[in-house]
mmJSON file of the N, C-alpha and C atoms, coordinates in Angstrom:
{"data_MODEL":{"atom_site":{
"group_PDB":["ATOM","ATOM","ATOM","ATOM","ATOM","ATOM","ATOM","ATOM","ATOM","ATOM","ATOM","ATOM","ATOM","ATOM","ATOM","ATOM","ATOM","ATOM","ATOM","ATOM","ATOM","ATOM","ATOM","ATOM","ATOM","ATOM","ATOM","ATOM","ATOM","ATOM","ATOM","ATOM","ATOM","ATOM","ATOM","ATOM","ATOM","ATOM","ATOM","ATOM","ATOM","ATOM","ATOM","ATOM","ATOM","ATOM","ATOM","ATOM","ATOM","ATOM","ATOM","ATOM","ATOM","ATOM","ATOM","ATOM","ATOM","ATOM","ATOM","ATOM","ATOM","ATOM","ATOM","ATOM","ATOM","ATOM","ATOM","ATOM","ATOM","ATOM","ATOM","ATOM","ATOM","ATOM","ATOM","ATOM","ATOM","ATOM","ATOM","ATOM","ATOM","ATOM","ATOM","ATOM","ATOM","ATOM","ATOM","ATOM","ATOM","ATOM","ATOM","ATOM","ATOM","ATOM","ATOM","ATOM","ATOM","ATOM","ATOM","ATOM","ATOM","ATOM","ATOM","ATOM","ATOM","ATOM","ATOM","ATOM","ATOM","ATOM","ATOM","ATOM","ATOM","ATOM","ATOM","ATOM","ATOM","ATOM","ATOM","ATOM","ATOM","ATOM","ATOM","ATOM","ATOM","ATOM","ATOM","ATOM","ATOM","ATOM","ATOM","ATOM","ATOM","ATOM","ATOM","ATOM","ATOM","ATOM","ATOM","ATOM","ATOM","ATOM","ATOM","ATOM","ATOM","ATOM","ATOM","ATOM","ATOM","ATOM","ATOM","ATOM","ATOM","ATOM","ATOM","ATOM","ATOM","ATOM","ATOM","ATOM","ATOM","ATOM","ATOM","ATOM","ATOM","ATOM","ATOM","ATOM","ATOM","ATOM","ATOM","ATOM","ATOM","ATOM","ATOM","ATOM","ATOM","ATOM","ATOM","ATOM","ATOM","ATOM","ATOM","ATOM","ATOM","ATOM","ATOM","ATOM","ATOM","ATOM","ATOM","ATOM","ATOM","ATOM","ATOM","ATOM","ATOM","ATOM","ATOM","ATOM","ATOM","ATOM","ATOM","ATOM","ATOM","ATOM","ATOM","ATOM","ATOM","ATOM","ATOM","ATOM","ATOM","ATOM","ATOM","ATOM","ATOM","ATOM","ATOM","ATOM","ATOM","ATOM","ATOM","ATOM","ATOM","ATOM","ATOM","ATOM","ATOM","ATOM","ATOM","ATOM","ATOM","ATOM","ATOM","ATOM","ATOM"],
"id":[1,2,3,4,5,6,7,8,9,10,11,12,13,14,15,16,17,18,19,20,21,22,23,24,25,26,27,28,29,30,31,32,33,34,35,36,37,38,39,40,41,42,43,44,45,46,47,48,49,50,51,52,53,54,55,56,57,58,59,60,61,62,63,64,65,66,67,68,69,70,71,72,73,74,75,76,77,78,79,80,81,82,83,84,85,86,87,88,89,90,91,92,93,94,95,96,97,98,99,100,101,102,103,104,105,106,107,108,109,110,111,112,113,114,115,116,117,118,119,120,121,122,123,124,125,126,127,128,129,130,131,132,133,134,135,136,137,138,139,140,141,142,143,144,145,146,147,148,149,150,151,152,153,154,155,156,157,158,159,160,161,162,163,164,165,166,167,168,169,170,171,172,173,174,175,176,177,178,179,180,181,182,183,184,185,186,187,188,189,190,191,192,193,194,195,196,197,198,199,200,201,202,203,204,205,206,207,208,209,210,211,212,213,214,215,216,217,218,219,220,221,222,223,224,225,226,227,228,229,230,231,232,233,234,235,236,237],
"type_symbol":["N","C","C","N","C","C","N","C","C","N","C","C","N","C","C","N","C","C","N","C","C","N","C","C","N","C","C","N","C","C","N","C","C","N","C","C","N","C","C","N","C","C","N","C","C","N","C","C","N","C","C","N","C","C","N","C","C","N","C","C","N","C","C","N","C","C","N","C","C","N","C","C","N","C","C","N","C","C","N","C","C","N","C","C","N","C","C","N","C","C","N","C","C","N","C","C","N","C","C","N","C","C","N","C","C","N","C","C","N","C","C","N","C","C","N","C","C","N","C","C","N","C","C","N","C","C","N","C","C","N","C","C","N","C","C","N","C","C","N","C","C","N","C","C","N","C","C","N","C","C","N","C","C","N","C","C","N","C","C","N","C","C","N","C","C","N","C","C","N","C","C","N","C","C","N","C","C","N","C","C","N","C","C","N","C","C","N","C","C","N","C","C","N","C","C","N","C","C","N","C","C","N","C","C","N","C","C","N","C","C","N","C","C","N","C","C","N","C","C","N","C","C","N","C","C","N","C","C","N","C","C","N","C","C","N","C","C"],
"label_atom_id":["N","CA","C","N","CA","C","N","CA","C","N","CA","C","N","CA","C","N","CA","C","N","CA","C","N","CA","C","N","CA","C","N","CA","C","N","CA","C","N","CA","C","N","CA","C","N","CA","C","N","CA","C","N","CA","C","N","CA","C","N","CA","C","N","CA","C","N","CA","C","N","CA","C","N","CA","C","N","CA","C","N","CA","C","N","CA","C","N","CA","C","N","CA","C","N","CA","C","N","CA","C","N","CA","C","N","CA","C","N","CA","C","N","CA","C","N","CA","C","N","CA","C","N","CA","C","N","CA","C","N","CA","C","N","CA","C","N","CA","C","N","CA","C","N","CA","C","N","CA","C","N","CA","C","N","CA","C","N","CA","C","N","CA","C","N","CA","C","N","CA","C","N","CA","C","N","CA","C","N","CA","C","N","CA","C","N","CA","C","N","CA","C","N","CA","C","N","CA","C","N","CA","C","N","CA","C","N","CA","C","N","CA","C","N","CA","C","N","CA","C","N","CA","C","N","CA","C","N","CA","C","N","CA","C","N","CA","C","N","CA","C","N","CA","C","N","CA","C","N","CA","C","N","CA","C","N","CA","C","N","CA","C","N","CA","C","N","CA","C","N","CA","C","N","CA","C"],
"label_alt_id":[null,null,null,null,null,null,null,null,null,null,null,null,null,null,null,null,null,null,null,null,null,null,null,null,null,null,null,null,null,null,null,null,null,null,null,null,null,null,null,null,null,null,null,null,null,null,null,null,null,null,null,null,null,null,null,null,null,null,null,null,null,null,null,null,null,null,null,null,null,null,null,null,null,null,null,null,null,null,null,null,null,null,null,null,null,null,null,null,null,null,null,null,null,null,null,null,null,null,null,null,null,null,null,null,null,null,null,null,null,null,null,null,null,null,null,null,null,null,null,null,null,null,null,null,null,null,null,null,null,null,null,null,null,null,null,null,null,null,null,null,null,null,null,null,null,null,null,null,null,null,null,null,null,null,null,null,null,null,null,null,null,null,null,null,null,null,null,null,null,null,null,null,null,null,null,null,null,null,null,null,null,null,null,null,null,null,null,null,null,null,null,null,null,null,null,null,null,null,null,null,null,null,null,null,null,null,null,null,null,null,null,null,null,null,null,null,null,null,null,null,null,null,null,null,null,null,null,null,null,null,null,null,null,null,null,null,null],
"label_comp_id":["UNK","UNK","UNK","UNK","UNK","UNK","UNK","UNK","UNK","UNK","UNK","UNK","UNK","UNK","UNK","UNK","UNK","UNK","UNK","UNK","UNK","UNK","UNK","UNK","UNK","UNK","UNK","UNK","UNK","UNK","UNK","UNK","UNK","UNK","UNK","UNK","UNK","UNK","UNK","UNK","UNK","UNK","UNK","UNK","UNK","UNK","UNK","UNK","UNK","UNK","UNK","UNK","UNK","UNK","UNK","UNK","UNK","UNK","UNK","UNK","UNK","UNK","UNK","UNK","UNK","UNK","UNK","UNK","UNK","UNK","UNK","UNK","UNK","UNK","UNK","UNK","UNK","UNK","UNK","UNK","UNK","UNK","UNK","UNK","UNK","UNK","UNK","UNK","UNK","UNK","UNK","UNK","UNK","UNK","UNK","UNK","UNK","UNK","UNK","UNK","UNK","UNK","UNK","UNK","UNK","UNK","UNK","UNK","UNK","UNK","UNK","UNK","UNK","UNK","UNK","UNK","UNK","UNK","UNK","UNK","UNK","UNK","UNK","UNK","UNK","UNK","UNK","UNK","UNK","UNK","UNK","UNK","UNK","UNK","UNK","UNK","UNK","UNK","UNK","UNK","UNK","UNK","UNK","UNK","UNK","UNK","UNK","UNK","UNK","UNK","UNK","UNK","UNK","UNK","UNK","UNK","UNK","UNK","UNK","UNK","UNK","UNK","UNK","UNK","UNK","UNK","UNK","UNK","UNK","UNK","UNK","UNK","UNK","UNK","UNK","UNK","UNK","UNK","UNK","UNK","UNK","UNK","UNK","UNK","UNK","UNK","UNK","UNK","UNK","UNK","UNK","UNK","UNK","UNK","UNK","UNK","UNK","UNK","UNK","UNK","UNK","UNK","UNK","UNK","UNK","UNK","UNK","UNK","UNK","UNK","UNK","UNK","UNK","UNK","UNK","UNK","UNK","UNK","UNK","UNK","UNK","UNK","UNK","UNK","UNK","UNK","UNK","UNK","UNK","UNK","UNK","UNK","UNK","UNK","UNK","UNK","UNK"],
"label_asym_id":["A","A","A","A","A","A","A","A","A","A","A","A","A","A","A","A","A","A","A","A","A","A","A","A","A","A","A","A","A","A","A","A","A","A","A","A","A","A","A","A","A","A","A","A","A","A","A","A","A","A","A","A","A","A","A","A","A","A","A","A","A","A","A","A","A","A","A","A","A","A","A","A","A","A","A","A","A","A","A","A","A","A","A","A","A","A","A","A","A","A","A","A","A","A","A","A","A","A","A","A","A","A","A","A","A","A","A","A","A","A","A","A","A","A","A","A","A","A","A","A","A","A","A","A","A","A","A","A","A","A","A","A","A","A","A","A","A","A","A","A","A","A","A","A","A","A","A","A","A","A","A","A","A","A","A","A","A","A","A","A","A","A","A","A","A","A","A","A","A","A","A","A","A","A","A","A","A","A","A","A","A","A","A","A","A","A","A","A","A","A","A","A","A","A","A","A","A","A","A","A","A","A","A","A","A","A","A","A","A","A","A","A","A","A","A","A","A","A","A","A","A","A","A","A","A","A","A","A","A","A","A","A","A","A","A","A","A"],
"label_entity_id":["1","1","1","1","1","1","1","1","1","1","1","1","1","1","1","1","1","1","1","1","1","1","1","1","1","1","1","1","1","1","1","1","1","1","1","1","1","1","1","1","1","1","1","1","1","1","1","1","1","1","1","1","1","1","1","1","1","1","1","1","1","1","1","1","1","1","1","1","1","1","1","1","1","1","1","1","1","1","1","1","1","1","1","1","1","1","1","1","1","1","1","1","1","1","1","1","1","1","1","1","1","1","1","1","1","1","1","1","1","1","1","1","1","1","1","1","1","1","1","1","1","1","1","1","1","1","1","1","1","1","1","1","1","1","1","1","1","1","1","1","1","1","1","1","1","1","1","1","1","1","1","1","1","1","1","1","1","1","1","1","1","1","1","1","1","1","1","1","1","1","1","1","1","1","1","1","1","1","1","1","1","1","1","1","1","1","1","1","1","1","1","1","1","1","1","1","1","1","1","1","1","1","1","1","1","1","1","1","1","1","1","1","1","1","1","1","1","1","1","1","1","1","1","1","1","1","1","1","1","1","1","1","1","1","1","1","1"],
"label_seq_id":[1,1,1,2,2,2,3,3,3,4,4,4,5,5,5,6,6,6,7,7,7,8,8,8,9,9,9,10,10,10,11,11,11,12,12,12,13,13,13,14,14,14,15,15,15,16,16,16,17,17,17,18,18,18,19,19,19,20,20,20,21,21,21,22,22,22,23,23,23,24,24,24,25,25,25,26,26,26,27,27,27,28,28,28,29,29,29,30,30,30,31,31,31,32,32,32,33,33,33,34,34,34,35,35,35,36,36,36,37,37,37,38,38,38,39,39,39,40,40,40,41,41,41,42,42,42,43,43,43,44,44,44,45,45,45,46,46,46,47,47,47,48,48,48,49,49,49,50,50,50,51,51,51,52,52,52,53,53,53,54,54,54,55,55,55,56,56,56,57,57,57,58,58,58,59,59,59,60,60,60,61,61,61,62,62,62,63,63,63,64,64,64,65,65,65,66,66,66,67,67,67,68,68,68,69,69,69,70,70,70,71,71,71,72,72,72,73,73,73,74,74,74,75,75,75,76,76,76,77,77,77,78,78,78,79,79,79],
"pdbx_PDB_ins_code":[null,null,null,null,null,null,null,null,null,null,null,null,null,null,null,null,null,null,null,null,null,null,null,null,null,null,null,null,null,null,null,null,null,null,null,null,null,null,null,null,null,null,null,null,null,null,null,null,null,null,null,null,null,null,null,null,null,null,null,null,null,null,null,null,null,null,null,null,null,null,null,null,null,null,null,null,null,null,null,null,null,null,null,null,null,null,null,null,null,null,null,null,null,null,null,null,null,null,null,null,null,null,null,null,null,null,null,null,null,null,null,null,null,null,null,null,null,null,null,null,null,null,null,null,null,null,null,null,null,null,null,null,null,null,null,null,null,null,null,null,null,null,null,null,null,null,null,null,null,null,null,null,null,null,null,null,null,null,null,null,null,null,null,null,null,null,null,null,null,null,null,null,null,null,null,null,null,null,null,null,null,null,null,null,null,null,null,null,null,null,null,null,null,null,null,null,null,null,null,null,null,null,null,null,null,null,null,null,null,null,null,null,null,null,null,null,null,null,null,null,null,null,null,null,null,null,null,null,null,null,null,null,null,null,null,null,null],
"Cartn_x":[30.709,31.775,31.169,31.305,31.313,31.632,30.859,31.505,31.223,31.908,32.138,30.777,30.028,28.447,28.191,29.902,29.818,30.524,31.415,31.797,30.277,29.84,28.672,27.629,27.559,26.251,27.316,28.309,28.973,29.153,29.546,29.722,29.106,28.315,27.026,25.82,25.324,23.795,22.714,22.641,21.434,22.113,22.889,23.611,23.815,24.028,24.028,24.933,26.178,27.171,26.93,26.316,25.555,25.07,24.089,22.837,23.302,24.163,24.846,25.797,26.601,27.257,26.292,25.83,25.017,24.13,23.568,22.895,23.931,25.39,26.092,26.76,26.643,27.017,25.272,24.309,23.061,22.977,23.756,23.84,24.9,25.743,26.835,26.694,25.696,25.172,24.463,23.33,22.506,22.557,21.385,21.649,23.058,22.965,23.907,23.29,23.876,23.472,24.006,24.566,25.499,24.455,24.677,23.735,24.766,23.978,24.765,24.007,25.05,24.29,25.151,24.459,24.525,25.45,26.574,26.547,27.177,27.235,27.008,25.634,24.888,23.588,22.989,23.076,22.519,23.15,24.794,25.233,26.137,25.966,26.244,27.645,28.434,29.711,30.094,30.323,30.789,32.125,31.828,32.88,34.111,34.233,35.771,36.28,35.769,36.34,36.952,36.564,37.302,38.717,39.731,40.93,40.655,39.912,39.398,38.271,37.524,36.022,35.752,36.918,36.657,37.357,38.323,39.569,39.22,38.664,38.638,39.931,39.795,40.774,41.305,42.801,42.393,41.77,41.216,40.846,39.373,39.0,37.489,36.693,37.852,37.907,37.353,37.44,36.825,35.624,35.025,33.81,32.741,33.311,32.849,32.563,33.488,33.675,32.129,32.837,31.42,29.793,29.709,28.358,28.272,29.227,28.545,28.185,28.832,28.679,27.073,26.945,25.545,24.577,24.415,23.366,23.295,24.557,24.577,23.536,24.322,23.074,21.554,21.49,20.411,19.366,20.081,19.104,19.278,20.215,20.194,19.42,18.858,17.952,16.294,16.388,15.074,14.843,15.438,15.053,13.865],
"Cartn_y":[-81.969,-82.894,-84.194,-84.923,-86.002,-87.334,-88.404,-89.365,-90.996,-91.651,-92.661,-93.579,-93.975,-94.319,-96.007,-96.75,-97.777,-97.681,-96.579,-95.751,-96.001,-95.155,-94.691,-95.674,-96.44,-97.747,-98.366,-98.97,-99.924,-98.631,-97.715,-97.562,-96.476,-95.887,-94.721,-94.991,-96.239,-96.619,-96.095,-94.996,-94.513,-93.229,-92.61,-91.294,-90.04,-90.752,-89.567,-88.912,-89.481,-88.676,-87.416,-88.174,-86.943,-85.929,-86.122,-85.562,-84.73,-85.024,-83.871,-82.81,-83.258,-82.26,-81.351,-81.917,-81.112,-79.912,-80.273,-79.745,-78.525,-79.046,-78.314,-76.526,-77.285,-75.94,-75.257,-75.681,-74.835,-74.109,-74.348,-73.255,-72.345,-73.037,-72.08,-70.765,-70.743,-70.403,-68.983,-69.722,-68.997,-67.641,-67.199,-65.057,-64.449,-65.44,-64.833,-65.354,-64.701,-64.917,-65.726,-66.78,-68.007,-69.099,-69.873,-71.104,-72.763,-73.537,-74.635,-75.657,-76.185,-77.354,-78.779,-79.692,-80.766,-81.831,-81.544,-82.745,-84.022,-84.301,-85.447,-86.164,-85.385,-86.371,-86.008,-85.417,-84.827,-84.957,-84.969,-85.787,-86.928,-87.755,-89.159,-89.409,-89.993,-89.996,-91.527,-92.066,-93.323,-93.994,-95.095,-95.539,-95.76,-96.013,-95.846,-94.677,-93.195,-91.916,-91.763,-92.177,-92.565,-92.701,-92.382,-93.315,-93.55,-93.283,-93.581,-93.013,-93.183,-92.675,-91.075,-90.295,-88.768,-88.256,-89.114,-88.621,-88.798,-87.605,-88.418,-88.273,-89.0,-89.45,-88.323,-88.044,-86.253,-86.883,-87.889,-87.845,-87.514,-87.848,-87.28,-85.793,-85.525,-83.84,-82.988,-82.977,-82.079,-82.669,-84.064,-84.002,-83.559,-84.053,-83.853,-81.848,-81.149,-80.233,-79.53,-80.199,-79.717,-80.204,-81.118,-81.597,-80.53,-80.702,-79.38,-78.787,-77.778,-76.23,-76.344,-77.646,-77.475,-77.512,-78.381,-78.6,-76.926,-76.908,-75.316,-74.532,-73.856,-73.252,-73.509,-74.924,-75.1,-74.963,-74.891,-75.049,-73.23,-72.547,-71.144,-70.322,-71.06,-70.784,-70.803,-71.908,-72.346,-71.539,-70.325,-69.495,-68.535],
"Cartn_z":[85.556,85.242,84.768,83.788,83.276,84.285,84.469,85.668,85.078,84.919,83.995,84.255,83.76,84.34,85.148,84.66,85.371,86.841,86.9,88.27,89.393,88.419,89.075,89.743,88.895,88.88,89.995,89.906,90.879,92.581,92.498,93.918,94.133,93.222,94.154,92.995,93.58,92.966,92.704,94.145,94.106,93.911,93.069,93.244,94.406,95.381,96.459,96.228,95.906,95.546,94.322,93.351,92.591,93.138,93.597,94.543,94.976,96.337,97.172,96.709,95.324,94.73,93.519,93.245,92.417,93.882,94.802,95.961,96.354,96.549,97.044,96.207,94.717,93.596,94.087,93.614,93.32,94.961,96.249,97.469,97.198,96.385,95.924,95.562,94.47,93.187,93.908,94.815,94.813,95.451,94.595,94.636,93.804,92.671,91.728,90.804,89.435,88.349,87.386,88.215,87.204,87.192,86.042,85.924,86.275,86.8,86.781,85.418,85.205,84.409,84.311,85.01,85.711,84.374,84.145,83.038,83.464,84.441,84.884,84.628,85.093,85.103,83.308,82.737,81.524,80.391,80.495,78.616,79.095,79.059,78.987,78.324,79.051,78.083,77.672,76.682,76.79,77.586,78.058,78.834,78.418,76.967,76.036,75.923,76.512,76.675,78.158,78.563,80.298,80.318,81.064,81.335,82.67,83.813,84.822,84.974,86.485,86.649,86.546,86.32,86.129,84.663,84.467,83.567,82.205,81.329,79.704,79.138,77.663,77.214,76.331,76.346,75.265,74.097,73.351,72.134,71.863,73.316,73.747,74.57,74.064,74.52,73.762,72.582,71.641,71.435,71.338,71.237,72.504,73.683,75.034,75.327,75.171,74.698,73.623,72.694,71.615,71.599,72.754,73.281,74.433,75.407,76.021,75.749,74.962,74.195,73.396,73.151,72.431,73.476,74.471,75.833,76.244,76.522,77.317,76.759,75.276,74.166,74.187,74.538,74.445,75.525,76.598,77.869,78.227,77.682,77.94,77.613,75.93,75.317,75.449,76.387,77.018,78.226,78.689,79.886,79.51],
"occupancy":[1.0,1.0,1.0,1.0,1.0,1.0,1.0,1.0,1.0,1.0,1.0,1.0,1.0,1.0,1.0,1.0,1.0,1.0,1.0,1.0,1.0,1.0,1.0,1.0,1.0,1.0,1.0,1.0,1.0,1.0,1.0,1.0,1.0,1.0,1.0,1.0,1.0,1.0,1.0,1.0,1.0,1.0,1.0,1.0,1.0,1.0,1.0,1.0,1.0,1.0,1.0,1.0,1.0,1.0,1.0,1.0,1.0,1.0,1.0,1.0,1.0,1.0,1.0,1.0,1.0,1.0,1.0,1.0,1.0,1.0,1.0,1.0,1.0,1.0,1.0,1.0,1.0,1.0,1.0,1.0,1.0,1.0,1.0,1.0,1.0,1.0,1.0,1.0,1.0,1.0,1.0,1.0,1.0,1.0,1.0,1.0,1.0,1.0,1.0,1.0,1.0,1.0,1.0,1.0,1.0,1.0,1.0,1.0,1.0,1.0,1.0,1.0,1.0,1.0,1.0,1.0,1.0,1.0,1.0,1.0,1.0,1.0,1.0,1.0,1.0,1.0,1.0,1.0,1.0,1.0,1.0,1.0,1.0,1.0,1.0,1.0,1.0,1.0,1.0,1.0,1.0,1.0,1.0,1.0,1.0,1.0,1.0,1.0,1.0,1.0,1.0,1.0,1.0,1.0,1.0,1.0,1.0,1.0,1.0,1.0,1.0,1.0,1.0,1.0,1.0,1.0,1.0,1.0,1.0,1.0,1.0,1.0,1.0,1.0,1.0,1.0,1.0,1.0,1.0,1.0,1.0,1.0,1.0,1.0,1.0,1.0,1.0,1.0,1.0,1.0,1.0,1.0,1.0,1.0,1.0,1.0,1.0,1.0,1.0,1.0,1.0,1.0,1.0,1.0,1.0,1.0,1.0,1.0,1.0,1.0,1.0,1.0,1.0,1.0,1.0,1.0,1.0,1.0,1.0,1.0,1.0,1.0,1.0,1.0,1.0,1.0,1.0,1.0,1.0,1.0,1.0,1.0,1.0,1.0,1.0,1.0,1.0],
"B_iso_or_equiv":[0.0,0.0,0.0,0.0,0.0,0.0,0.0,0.0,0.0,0.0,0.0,0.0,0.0,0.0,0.0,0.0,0.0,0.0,0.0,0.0,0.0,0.0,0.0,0.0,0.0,0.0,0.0,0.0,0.0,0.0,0.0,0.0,0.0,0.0,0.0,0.0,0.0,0.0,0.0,0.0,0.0,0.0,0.0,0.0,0.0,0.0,0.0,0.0,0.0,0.0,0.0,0.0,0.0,0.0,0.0,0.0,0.0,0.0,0.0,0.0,0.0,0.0,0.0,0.0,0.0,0.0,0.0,0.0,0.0,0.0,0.0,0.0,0.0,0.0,0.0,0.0,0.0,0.0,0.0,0.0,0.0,0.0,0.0,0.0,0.0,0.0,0.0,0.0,0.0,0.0,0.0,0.0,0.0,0.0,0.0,0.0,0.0,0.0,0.0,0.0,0.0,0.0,0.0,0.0,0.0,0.0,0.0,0.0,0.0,0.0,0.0,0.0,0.0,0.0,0.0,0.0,0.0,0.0,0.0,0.0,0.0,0.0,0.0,0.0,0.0,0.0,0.0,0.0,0.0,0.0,0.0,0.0,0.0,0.0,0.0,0.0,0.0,0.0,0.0,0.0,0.0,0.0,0.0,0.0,0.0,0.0,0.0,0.0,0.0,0.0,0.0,0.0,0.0,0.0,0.0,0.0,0.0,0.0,0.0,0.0,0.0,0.0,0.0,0.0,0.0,0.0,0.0,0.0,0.0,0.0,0.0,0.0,0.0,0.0,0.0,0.0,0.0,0.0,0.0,0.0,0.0,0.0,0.0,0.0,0.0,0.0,0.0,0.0,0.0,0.0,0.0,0.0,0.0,0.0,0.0,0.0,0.0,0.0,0.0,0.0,0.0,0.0,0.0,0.0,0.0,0.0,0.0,0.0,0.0,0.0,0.0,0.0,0.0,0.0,0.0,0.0,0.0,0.0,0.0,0.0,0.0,0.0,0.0,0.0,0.0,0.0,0.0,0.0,0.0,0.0,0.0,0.0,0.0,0.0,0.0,0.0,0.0],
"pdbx_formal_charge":[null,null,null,null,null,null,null,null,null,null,null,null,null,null,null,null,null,null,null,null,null,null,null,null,null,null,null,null,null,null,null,null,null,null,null,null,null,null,null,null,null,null,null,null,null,null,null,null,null,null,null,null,null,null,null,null,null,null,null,null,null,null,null,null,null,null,null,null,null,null,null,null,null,null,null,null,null,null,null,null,null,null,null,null,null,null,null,null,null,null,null,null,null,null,null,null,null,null,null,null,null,null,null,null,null,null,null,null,null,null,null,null,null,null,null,null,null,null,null,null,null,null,null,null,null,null,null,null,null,null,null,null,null,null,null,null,null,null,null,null,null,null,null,null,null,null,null,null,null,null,null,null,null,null,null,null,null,null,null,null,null,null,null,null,null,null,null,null,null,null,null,null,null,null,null,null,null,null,null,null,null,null,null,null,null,null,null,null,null,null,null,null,null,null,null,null,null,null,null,null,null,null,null,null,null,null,null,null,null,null,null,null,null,null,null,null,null,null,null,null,null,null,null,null,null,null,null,null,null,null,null,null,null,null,null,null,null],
"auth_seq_id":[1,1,1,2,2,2,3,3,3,4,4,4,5,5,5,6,6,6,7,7,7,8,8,8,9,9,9,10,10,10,11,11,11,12,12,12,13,13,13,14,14,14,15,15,15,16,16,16,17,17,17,18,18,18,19,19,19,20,20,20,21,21,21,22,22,22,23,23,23,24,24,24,25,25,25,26,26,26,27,27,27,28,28,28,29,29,29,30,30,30,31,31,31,32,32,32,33,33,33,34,34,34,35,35,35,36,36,36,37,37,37,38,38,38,39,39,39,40,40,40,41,41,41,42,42,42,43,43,43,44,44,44,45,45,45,46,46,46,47,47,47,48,48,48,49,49,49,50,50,50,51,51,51,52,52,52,53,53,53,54,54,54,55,55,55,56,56,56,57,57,57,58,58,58,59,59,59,60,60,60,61,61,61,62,62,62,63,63,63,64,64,64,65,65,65,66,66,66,67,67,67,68,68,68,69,69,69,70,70,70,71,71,71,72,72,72,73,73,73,74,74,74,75,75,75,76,76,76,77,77,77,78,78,78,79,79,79],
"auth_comp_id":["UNK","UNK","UNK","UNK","UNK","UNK","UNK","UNK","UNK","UNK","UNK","UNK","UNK","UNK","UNK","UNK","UNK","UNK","UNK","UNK","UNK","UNK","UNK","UNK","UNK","UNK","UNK","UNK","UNK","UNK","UNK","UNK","UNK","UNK","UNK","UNK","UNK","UNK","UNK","UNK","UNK","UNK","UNK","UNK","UNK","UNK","UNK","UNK","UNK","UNK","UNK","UNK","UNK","UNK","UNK","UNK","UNK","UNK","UNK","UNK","UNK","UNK","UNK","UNK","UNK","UNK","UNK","UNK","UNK","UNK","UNK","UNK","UNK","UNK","UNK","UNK","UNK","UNK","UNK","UNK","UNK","UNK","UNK","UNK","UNK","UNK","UNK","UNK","UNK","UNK","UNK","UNK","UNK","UNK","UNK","UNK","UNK","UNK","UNK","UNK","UNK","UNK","UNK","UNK","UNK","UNK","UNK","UNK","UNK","UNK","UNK","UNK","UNK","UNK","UNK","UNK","UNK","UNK","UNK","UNK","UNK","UNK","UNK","UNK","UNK","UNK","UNK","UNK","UNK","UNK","UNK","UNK","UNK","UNK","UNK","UNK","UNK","UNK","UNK","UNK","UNK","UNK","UNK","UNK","UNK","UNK","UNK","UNK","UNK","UNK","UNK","UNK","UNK","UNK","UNK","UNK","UNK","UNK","UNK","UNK","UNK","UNK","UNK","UNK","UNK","UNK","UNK","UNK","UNK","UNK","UNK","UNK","UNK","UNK","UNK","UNK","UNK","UNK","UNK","UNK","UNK","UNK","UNK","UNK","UNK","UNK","UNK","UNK","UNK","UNK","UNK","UNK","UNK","UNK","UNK","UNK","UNK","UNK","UNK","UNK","UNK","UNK","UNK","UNK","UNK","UNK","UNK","UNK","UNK","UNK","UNK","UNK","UNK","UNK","UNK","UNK","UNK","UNK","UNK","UNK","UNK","UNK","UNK","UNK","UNK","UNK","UNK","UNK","UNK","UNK","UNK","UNK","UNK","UNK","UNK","UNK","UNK"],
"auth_asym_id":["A","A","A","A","A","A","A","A","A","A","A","A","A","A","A","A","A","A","A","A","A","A","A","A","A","A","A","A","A","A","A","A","A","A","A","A","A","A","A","A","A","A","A","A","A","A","A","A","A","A","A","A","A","A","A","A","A","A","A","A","A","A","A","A","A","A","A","A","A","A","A","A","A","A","A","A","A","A","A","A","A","A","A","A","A","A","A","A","A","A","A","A","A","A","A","A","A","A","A","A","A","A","A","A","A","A","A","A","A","A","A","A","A","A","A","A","A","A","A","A","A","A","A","A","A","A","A","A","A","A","A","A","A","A","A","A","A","A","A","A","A","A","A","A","A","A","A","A","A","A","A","A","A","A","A","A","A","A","A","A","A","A","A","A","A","A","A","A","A","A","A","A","A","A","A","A","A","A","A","A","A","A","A","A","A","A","A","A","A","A","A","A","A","A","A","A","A","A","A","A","A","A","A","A","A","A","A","A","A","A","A","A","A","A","A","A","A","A","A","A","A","A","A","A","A","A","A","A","A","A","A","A","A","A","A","A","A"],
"auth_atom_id":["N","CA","C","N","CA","C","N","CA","C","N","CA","C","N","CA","C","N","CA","C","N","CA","C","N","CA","C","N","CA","C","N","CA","C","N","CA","C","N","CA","C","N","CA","C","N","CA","C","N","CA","C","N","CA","C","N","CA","C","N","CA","C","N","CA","C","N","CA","C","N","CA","C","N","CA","C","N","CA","C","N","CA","C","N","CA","C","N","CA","C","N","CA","C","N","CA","C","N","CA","C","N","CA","C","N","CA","C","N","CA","C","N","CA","C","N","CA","C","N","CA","C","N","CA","C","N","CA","C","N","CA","C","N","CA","C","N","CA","C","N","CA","C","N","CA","C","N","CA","C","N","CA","C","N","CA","C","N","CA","C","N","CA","C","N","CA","C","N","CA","C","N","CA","C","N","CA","C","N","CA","C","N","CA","C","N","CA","C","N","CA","C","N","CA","C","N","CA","C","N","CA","C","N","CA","C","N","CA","C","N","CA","C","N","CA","C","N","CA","C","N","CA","C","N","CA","C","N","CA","C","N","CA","C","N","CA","C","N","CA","C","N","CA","C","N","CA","C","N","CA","C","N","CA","C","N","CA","C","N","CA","C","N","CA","C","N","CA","C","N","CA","C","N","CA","C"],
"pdbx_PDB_model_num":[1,1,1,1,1,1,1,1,1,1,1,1,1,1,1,1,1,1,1,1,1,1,1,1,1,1,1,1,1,1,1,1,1,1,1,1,1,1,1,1,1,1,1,1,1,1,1,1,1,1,1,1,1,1,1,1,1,1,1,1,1,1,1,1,1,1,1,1,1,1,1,1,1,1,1,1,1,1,1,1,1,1,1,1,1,1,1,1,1,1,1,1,1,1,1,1,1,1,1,1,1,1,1,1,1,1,1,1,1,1,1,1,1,1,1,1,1,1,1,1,1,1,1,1,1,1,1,1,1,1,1,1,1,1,1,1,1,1,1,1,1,1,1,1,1,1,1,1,1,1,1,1,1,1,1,1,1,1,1,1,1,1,1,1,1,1,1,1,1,1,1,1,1,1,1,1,1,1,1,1,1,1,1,1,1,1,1,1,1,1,1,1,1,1,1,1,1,1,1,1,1,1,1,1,1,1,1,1,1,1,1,1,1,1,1,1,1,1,1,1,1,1,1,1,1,1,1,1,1,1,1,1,1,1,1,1,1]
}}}
């Protein structure tokens, strides 16, 4: 999930909140064959796609959308 990066900086500094959810999918995960991929910490969204600290804007949907789809490809590719 995408998390608005001044969210982030103002009330989980040192990202624990990151940390522990990202920690919590990869126990999820494990001994199956699904991949996680962190896009919180890994595609960056600008803060004018936000309507709050989780919510994008629909106009930033299709690009958000089409950056995933490329990271994904790309890191799937790198196995």
């Amino acid at each position: 999930m995408p998390m608005q990066a001044e969210w982030s900086a103002k009330f989980d500094p040192e990202a624990k909140a990151r940390g522990d959810l990202a920690g919590a999918i990869h126990q999820a995960l494990a001994g199956t064959s699904a991949a996680f991929f962190d896009g919180w910490s890994n595609l960056p969204v600008p803060t004018a796609d936000f309507t709050d600290a989780v919510h994008l804007r629909w106009k930033a949907t299709a690009s958000f959308t089409h950056r995933l789809l490329q990271a994904t490809r790309a890191a799937a590719s790198s196995r």
